[in-house]
C-alpha positions as CSV (number, residue, x, y, z in Angstrom):
1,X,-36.9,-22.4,-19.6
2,X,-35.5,-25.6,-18.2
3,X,-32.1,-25.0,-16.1
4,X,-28.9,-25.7,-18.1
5,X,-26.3,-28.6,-17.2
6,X,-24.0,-25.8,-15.8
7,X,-26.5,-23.9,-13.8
8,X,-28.0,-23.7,-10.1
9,X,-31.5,-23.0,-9.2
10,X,-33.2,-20.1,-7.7
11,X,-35.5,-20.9,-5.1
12,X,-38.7,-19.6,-6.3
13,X,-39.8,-18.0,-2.6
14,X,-36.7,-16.2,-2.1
15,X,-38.3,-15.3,1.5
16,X,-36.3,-12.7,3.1
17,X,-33.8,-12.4,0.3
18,X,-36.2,-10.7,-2.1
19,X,-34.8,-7.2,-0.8
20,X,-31.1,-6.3,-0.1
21,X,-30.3,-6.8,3.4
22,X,-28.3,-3.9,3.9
23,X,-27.9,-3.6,7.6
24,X,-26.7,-7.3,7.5
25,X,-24.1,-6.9,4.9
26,X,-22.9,-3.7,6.7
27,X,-22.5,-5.7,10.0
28,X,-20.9,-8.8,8.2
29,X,-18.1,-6.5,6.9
30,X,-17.7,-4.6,10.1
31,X,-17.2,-7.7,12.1
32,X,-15.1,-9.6,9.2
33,X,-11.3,-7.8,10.6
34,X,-12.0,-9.3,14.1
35,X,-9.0,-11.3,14.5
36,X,-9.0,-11.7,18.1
37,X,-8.5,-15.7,18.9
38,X,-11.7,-17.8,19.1
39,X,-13.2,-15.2,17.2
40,X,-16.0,-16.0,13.9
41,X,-13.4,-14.7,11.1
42,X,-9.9,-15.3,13.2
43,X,-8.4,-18.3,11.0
44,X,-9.6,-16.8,7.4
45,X,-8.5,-13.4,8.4
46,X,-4.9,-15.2,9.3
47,X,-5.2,-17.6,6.0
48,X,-5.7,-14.3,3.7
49,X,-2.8,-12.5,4.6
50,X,-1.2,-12.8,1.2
51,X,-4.1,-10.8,-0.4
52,X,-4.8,-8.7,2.6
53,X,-4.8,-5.1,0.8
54,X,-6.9,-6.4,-1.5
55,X,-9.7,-7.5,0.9
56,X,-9.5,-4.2,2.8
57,X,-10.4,-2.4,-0.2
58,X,-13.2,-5.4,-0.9
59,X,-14.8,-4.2,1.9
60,X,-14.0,-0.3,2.6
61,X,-15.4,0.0,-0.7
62,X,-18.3,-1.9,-0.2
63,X,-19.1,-0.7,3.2
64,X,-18.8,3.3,0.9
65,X,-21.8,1.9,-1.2
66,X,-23.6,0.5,1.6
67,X,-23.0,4.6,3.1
68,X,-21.7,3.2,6.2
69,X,-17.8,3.3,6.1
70,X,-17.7,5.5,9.4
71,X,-18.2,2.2,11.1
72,X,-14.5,1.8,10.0
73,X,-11.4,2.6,11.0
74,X,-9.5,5.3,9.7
75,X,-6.6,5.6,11.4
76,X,-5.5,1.6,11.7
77,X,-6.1,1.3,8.0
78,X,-4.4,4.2,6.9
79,X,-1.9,2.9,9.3
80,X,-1.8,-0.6,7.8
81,X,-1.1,1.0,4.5
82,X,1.8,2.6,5.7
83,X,3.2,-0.2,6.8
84,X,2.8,-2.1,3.3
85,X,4.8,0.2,1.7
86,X,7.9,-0.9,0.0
87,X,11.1,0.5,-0.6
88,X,10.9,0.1,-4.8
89,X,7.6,2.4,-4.2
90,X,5.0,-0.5,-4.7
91,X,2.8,-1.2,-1.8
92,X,2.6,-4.9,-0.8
93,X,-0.8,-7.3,0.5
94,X,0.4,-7.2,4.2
95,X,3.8,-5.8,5.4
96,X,6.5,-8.0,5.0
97,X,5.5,-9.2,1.7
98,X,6.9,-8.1,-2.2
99,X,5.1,-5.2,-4.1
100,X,2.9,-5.9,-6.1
101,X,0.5,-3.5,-8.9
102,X,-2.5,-5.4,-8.3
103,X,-2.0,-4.0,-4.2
104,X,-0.6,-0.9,-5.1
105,X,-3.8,0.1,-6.7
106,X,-6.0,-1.1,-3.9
107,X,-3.9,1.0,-1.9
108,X,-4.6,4.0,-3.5
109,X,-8.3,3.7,-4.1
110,X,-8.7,2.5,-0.2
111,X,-6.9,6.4,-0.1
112,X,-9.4,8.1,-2.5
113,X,-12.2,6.4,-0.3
114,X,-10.8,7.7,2.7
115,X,-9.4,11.3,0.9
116,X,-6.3,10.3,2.6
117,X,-3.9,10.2,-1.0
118,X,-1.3,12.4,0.6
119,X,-0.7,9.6,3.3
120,X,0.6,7.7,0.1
121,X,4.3,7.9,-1.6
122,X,2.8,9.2,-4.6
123,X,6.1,10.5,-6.5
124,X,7.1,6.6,-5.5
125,X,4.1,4.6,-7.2
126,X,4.9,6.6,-10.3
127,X,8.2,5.7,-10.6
128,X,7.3,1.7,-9.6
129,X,4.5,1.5,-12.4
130,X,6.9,3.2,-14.9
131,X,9.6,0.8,-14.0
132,X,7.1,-2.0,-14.4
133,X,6.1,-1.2,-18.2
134,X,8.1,-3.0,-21.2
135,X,9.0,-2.2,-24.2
136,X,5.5,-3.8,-26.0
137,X,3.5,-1.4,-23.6
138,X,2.4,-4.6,-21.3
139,X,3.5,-4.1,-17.8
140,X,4.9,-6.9,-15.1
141,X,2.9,-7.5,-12.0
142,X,5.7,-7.0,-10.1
143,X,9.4,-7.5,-10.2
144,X,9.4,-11.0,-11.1
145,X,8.4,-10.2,-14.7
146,X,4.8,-11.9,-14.8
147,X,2.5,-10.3,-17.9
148,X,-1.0,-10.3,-17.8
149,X,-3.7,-7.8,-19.0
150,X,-4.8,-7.2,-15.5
151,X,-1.8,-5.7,-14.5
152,X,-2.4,-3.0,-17.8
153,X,-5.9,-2.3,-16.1
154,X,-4.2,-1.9,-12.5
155,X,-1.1,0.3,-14.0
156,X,-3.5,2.5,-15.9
157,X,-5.6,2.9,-12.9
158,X,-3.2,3.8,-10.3
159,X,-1.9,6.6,-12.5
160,X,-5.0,7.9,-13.5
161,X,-6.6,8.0,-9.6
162,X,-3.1,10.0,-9.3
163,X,-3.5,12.4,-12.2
164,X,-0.4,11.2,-13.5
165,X,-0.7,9.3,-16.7
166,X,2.3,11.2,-18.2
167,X,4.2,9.4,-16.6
168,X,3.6,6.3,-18.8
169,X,3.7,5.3,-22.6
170,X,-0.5,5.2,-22.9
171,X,-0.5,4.7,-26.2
172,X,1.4,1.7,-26.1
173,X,-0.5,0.4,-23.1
174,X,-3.7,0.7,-25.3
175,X,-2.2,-0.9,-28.5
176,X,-0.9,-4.2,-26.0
177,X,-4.4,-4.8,-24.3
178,X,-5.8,-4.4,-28.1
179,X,-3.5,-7.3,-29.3
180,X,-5.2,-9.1,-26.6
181,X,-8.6,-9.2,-28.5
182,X,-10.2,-12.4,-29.8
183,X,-12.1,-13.3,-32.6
184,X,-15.2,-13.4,-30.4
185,X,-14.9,-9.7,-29.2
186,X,-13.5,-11.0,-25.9
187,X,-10.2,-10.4,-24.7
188,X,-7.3,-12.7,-22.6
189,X,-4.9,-12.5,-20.3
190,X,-2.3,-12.1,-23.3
191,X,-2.2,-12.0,-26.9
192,X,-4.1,-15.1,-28.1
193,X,-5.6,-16.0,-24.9
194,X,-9.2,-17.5,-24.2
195,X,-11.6,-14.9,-23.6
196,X,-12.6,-14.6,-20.1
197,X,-15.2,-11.8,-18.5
198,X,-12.9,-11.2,-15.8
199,X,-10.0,-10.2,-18.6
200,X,-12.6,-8.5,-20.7
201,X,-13.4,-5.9,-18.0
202,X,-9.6,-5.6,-17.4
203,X,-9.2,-4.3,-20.8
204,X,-12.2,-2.8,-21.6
205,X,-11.6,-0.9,-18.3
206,X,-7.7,-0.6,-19.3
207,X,-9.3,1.3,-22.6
208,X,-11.9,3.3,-21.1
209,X,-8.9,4.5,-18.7
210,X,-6.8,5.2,-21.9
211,X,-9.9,7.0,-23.6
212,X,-9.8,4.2,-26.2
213,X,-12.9,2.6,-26.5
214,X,-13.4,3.3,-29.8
215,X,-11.0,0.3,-30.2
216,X,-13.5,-1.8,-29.2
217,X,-16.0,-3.7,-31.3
218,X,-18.7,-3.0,-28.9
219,X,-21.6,-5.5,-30.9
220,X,-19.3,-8.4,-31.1
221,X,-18.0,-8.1,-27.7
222,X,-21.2,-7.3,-26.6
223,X,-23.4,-10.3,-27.6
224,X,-20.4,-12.4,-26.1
225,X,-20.9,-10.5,-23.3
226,X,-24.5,-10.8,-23.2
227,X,-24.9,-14.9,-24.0
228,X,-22.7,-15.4,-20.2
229,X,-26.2,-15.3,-18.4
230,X,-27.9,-18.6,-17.6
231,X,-31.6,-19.7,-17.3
232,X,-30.9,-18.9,-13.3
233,X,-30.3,-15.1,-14.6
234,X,-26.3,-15.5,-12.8
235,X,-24.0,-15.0,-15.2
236,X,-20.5,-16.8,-15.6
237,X,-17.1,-16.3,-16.6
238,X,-16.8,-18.2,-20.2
239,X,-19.0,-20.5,-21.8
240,X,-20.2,-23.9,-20.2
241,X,-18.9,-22.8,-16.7
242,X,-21.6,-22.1,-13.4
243,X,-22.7,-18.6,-12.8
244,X,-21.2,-16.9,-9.9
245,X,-22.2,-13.7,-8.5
246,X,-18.6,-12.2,-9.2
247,X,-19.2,-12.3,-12.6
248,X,-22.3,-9.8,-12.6
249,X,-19.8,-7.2,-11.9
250,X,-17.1,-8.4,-14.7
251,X,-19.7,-8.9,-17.3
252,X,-21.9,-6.0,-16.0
253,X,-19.5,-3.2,-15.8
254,X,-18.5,-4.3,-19.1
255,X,-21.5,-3.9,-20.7
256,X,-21.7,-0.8,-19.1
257,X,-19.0,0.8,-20.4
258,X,-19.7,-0.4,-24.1
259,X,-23.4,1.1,-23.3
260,X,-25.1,-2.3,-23.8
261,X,-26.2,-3.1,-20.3
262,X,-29.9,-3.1,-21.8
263,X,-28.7,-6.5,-23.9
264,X,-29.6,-8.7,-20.8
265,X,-32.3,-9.8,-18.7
266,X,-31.6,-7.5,-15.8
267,X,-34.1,-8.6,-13.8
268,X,-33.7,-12.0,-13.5
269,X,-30.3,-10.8,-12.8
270,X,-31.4,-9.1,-10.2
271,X,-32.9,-12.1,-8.4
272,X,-30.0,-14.6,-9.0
273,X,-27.6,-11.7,-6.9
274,X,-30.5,-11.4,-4.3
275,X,-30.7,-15.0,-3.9
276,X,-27.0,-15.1,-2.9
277,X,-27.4,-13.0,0.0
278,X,-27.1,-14.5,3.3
279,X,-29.7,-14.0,5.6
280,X,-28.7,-15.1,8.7
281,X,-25.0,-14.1,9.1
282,X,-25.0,-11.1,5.9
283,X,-22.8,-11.5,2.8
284,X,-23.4,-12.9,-0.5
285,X,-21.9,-15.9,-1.9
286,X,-20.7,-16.7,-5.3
287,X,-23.7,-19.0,-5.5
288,X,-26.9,-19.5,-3.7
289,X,-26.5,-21.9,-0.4
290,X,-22.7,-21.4,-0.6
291,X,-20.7,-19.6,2.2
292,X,-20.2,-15.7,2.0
293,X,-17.0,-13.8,1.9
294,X,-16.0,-10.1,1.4
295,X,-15.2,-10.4,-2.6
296,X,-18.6,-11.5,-3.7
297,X,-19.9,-9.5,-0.9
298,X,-18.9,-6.2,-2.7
299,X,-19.2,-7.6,-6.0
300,X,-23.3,-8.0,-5.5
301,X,-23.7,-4.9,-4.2
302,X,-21.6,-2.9,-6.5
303,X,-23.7,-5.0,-9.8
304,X,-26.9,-4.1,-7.8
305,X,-25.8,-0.3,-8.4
306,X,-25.0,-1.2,-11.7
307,X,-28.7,-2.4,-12.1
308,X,-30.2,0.6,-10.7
309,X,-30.8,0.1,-6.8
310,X,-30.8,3.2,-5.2
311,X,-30.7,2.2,-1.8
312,X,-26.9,2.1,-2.1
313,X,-24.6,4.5,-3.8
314,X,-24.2,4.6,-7.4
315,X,-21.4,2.7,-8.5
316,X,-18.4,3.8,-11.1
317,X,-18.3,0.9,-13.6
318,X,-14.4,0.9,-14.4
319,X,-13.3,1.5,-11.1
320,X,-15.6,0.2,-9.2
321,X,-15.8,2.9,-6.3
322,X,-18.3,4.9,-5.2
323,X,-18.6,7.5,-8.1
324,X,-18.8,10.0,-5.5
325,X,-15.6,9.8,-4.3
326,X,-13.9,9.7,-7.6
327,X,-16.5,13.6,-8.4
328,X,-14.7,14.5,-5.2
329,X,-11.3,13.1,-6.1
330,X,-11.9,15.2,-9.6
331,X,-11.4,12.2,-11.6
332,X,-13.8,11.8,-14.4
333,X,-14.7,8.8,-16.5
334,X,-17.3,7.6,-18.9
């Protein structure tokens, strides 16, 4: 099949890439916090800050599917948490910065990895993502009113991971991220919204987590699903766009938790993620040749769970932790 306008090519002799390079992803991610001056990492690590508590769940998490997260350290990151705690309950990216739910919930599943929840103001998160939902069952990001469908997915999370969804109006969350449903089966960042994969497995996740899936029109959405993959095997975000490793997971998980996972070519999947791998440093990239970081890092590995490799651990498709940790945590889904 020849390659599309918006595609990249895999190098037929993928060389050293044709297997995951697991000891060189681990040591990528163990190296990345090094912010000592001079160091490989020192200016991105300062240049991040603003999504910090995001990234150190990117890569905890990953490093738990890898099996190697006691090359980590426990104390400073339970410790940095701490100190990203604000006083309305929310935790921030870095301390010093505004709460926010997209950190709060990478707070607590950076917890759950760690079983460290009762470190965490748990009686305070409730109360912020409460405060945070409005009257159409949407929730705010954060205090400054923003609406998006992620921000259902990440409220719904955090309170489930706590075993508190009493304290929010789930029913009404459900019905808002079903208003955000398209024509095409997809769903956007707000009622009437493009579709996007990386909103569709926000709200697919968002009903899964409100045991409302049935809500779903899982063919539709699923052939929409299915037609983001590319001659390459990558799959992207919407149509005409390039593939990018990220969206394996987005598109994957989704598919996943509709149970159509089967609909694509999982193999030449497979390849197009393998072929993003660094092998000289560790890391994947969004795209072969391009630099690595920690989000597409744990985004390969976490779709090559989803596709069956058991050399890491097996992946939870709506949460996307280790499903390990969420048996131990006793929180059960799909």
């Amino acid at each position: 099949m020849a390659k599309a306008i918006n595609d990249v090519s895999v190098p037929e002799d993928l060389g050293l890439r044709e297997k995951l390079l697991l000891e060189k992803h681990a040591d990528y991610l163990a190296t990345y916090g090094n912010t000592e001056e001079g160091s490989e990492h020192a200016y991105e690590y300062c240049v991040t800050e603003y999504l910090r508590m995001s990234g150190v769940y990117w890569g905890l998490t990953c490093m738990s599917l890898l099996g190697q997260l006691d090359r980590m350290n426990r104390v400073e990151v339970v410790s940095f948490i701490r100190k990203c705690r604000c006083d309305n309950g929310g935790y921030s990216a870095s301390p010093g910065h505004d709460s926010h739910l997209l950190y709060t919930l990478s707070a607590i599943q950076i917890c759950c990895l760690y079983d460290a929840v009762t470190e965490l103001d748990v009686d305070g998160i409730v109360e912020y993502v409460a405060a945070l939902q409005r009257e159409d069952g949407s929730f705010s990001g954060d205090q400054w009113g923003e609406v998006d469908s992620r921000f259902s997915f990440c409220a719904l999370a955090c309170v489930t991971l706590l075993h508190r969804q009493d304290a929010i109006d789930v029913r009404s969350a459900a019905d808002f991220v079903v208003r955000c449903m398209n024509f095409d089966g997809g769903f956007g960042v707000v009622p009437g919204s493009e579709s996007h994969s990386g909103q569709v497995f926000c709200c697919v996740g968002a009903l899964a987590l409100a045991n409302q899936l049935d809500s779903i029109d899982a063919d539709t959405l699923g052939w929409w699903l299915c037609e983001r993959q590319l001659p390459s095997g990558g799959l992207n975000g919407r149509p005409e766009k390039l593939p990018d490793v990220c969206y394996s997971w987005w598109v994957l998980s989704s598919l996943a938790m509709i149970k159509r996972l089967h609909w694509i070519d999982k193999d030449k999947l497979r390849r197009y993620i393998l072929a993003c791998q660094d092998d000289e440093t560790g890391g994947f990239a969004d795209r072969p040749g391009n630099i690595v970081d920690p989000f597409h890092t744990l985004f390969g590995v976490a779709s090559l769970s989803l596709l069956g490799d058991t050399s890491v651990e097996k992946v939870n498709p709506v949460l996307c932790m280790p499903q390990s940790v969420l048996d131990r945590a006793n929180v059960y889904l799909l």
